[in-house]
C-alpha positions in Angstrom: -1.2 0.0 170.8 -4.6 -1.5 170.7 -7.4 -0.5 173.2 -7.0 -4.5 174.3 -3.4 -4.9 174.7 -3.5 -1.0 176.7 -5.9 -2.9 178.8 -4.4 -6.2 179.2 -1.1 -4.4 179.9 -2.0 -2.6 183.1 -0.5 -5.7 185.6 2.6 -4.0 184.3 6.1 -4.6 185.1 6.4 -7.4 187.9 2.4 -9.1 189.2 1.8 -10.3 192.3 1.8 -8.4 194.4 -0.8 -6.8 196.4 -3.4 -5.6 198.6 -1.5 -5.1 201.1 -2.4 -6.8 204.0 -4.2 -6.3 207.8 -0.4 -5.0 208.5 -0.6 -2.6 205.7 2.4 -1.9 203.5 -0.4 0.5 201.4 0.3 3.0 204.1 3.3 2.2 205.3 4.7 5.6 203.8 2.7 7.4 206.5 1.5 5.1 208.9 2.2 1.3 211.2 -1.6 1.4 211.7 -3.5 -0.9 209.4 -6.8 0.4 207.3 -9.9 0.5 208.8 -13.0 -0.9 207.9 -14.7 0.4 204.9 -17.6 -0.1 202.5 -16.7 -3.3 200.1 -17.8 -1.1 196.5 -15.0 1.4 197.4 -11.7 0.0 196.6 -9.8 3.1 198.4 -7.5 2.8 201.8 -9.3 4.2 204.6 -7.5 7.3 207.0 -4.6 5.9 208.8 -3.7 6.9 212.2 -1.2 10.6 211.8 2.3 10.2 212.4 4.5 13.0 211.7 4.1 12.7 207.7 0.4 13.5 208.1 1.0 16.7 209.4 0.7 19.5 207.1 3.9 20.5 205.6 5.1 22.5 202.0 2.0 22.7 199.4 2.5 21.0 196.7 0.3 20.2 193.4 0.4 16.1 192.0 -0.3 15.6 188.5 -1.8 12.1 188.1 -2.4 10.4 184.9 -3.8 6.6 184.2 -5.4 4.7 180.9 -9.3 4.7 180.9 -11.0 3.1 183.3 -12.6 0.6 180.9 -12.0 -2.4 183.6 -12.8 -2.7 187.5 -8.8 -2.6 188.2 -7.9 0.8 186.2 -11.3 2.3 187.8 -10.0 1.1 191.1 -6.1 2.9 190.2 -8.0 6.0 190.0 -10.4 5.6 192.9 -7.4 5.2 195.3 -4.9 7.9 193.9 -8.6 10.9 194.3 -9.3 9.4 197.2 -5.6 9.5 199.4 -5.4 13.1 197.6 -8.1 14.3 199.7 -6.5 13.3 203.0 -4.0 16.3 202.6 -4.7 19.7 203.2 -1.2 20.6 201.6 -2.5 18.7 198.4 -3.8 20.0 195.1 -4.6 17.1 192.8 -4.5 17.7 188.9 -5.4 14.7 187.4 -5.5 14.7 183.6 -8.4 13.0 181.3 -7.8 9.0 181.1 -7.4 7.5 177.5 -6.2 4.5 176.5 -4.2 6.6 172.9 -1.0 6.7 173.7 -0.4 10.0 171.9 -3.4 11.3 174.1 -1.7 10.4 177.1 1.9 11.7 176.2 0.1 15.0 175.5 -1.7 15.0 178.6 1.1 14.4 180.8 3.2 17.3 178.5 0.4 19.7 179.6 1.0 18.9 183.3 4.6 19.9 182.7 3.4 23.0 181.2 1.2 23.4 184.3 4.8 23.0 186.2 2.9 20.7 188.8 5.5 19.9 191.6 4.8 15.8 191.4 3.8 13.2 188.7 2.3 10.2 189.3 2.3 8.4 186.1 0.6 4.7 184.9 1.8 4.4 181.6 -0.5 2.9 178.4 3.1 1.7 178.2 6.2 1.9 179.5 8.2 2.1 176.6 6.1 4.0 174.6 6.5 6.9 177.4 9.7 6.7 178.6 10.5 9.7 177.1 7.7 12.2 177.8 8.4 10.7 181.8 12.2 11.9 180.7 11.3 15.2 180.1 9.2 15.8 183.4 12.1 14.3 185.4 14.7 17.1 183.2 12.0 19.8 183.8 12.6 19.0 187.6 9.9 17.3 188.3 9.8 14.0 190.0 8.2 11.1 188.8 6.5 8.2 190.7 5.9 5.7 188.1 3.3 3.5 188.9 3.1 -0.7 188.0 4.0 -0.7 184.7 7.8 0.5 184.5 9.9 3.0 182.2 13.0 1.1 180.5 15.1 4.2 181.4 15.5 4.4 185.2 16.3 8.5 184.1 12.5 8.9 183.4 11.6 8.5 187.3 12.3 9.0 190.8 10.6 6.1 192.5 8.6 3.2 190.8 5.6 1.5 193.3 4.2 -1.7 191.5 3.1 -5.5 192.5 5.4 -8.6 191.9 3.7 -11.1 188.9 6.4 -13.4 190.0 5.1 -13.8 193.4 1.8 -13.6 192.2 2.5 -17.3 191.0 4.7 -18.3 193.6 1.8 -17.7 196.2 -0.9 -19.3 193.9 1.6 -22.3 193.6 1.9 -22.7 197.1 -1.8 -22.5 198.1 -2.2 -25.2 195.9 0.8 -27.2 196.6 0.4 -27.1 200.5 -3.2 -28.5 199.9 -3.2 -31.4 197.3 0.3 -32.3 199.6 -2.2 -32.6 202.7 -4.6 -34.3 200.9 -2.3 -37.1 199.9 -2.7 -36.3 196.3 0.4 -38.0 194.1 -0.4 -37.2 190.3 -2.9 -33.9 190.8 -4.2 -32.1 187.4 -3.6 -28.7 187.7 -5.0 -26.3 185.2 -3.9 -23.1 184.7 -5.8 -20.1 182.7 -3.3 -17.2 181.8 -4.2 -13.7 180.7 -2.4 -13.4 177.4 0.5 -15.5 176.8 2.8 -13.7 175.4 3.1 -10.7 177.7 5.9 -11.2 180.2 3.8 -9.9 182.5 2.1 -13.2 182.1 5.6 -15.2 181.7 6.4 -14.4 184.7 3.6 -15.3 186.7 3.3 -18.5 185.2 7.4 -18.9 186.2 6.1 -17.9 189.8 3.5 -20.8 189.7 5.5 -23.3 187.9 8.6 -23.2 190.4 6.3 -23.0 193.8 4.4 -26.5 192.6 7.8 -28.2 191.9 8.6 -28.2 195.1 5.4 -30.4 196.0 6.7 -32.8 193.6 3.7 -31.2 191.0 3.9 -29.8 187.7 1.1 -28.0 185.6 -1.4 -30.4 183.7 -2.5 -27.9 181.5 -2.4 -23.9 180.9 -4.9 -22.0 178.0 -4.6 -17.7 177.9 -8.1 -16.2 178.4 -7.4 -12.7 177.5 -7.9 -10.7 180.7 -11.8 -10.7 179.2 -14.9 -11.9 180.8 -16.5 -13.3 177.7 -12.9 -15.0 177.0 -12.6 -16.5 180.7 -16.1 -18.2 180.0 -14.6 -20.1 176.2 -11.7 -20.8 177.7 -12.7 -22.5 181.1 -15.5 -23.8 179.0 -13.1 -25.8 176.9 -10.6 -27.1 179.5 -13.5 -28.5 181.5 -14.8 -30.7 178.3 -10.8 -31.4 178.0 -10.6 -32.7 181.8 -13.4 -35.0 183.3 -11.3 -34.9 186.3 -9.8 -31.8 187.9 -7.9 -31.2 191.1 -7.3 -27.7 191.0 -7.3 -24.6 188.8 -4.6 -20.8 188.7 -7.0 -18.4 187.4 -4.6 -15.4 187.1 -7.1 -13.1 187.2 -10.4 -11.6 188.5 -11.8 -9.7 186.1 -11.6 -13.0 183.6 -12.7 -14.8 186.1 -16.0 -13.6 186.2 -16.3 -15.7 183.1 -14.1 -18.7 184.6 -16.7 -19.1 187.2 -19.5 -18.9 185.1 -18.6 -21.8 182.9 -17.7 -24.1 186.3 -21.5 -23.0 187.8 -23.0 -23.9 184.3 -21.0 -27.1 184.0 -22.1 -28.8 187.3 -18.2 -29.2 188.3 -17.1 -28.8 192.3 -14.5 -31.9 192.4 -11.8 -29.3 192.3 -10.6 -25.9 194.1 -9.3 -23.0 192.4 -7.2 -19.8 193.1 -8.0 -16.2 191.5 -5.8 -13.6 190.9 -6.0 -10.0 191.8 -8.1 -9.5 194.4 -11.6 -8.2 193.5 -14.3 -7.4 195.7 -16.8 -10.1 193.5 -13.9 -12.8 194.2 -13.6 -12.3 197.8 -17.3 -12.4 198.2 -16.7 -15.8 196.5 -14.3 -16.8 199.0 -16.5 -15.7 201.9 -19.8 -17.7 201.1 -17.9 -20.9 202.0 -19.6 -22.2 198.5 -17.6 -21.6 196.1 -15.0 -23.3 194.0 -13.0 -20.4 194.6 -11.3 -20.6 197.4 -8.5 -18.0 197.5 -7.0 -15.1 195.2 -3.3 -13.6 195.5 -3.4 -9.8 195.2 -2.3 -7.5 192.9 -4.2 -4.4 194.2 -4.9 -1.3 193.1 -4.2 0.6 196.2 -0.8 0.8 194.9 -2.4 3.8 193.3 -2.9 5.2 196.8 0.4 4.5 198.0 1.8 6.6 194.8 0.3 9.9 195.7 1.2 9.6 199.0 4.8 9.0 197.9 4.5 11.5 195.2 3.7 14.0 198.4 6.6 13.1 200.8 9.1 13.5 197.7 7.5 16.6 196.6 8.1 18.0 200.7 11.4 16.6 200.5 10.6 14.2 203.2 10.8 10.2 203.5 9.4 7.7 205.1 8.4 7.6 208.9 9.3 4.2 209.4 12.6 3.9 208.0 16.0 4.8 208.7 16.5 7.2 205.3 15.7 10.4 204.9 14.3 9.8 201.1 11.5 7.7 199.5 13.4 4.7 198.1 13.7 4.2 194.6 11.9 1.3 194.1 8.7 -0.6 195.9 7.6 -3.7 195.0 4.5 -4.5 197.0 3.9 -8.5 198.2 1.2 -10.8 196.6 -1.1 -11.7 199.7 -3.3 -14.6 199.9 -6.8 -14.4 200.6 -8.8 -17.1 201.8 -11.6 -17.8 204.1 -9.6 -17.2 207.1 -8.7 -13.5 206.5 -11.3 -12.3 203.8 -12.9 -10.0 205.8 -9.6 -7.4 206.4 -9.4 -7.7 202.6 -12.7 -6.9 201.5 -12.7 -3.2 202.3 -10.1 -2.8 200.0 -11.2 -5.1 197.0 -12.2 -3.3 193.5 -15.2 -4.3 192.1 -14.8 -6.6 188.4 
């Protein structure tokens, strides 16, 4: 696998989803209390108020290893899963050097099963490609949280944490929808800029987007893959805007590219049209928050899922589950919700934004 496509892979299984919003589903493991304010360049959840999880219980060691942080999300991954380590007394975090080789990783994760760590939280360079070292730690008895992008065998973990690319698009296609519908708008073109085209990853956000706009009556003008790359988000946006002398809006389905995206709009003169980002960076919101902007909104897809792993990773290890439901055991599968930020709630998101 490519040092590109291990980067462009890590919106993993299902996108949309998530920062997870002023009511917090990031802690919801441990807490009903949302995250309180923290500095914008940290993308981390700040303490949540205790509940009975919090308090100490068994000690147990987490194993934690993620693809190099050669992007603002996969920096952000790691950020969060140090950072909610350190809340727990009860917590010994072993995190293992980041690579983007898969044969570096697989043997990285075998030496934390040598270590006989009592936890692994595990973001795959790929899925597939690891399902079976993920195996193994499950056989050795050690539980595995796999985190966003899944392992075809549901044998190789205990519980899988990762966002929703299908209601990534669904909530970019309704943010547009609901506003060219109030401003009258008949025959809108829409543009959309993918990150690679043939990941389904990418498939299915561009589903997500495609079936909220029909029911507005719209359909997509125009869709071009931009690589999940800055320097790619600039040609690409560059080229649709020559394409399009008029524009009514524009999907960007992600931040990091969308450094570029914006870029080309600021150097091209063009503010007829509103666009949506994808993700949830701190650079975007600030965007969003000057009020001057083209970019209007993002749907999430945060990193603090990364938080929300090790803290799962813990209650399984303990043998405990979570405070706020019914069941006495983690659930096997959580896919977090894609929330939409816009002017209106930008500043309970920014705390928790990851810098492009």
């Amino acid at each position: 696998m490519s040092r590109q496509d291990a980067r462009l892979a890590r919106r993993g299984f299902l996108f949309g989803g998530a920062v997870v919003g002023a009511g917090a589903l990031v802690t919801a493991c441990t807490s009903n209390e949302p995250p309180a304010a923290q500095q914008s360049a940290a993308p981390s959840q700040a303490p949540a108020a205790a509940t009975d999880n919090d308090r100490p219980g068994r000690e147990v060691k987490i194993g934690f290893s993620a693809p190099a942080a050669d992007h603002g999300w996969i920096a952000a991954i790691a950020k969060n899963a140090e950072e909610a380590a350190k809340r727990y007394s009860d917590v010994t975090f072993v995190p293992v050097e980041p690579t983007n080789d898969i044969n570096q990783q697989i043997s990285a994760v075998e030496s934390l099963i040598q270590q006989k760590v009592d936890v692994l939280v595990l973001l795959p360079n790929d899925g597939e490609q690891l399902n079976q070292v993920a195996r193994r730690a499950m056989d050795a008895g050690i539980p595995v949280v796999n985190l966003d992008r899944i392992f075809p065998d549901k044998l190789s973990y205990r519980t899988w944490i990762g966002g929703d690319n299908y209601g990534m698009g669904v909530a970019a296609g309704h943010y547009i929808g609901r506003k060219l519908k109030e401003k009258g708008v008949t025959d809108p073109v829409i543009l959309e800029i993918q990150g690679i085209a043939t990941l389904p990853l990418t498939q299915e956000r561009s589903k997500g987007f495609e079936d909220a706009l029909r029911t507005y009556g719209y359909r997509v003008t125009a869709r071009q893959d931009a690589q999940f790359t800055v320097e790619s988000g600039t040609e690409v946006a560059t080229n649709l805007l020559q394409a399009h002398k008029k524009i009514d809006a524009i999907w960007n389905h992600d931040d990091d590219q969308g450094v570029g995206v914006l870029a080309a709009i600021k150097e091209a003169g063009r503010n007829e049209f509103f666009m949506v980002g994808g993700a949830g960076s701190a650079n975007a919101m600030r965007e969003i928050q000057s009020g001057t902007s083209v970019l209007e909104c993002t749907v999430t897809y945060s990193p603090t899922m990364a938080g929300s792993a090790v803290k799962l990773a813990r209650l399984i290890a303990q043998g405990r589950g979570m405070s706020d439901l019914v069941e006495q055991q983690v659930p096997q599968s959580i896919t977090l919700a894609s929330e939409t930020i816009t002017k209106d709630n930008v500043e309970q998101y920014l705390p928790l934004g990851f810098e492009s």
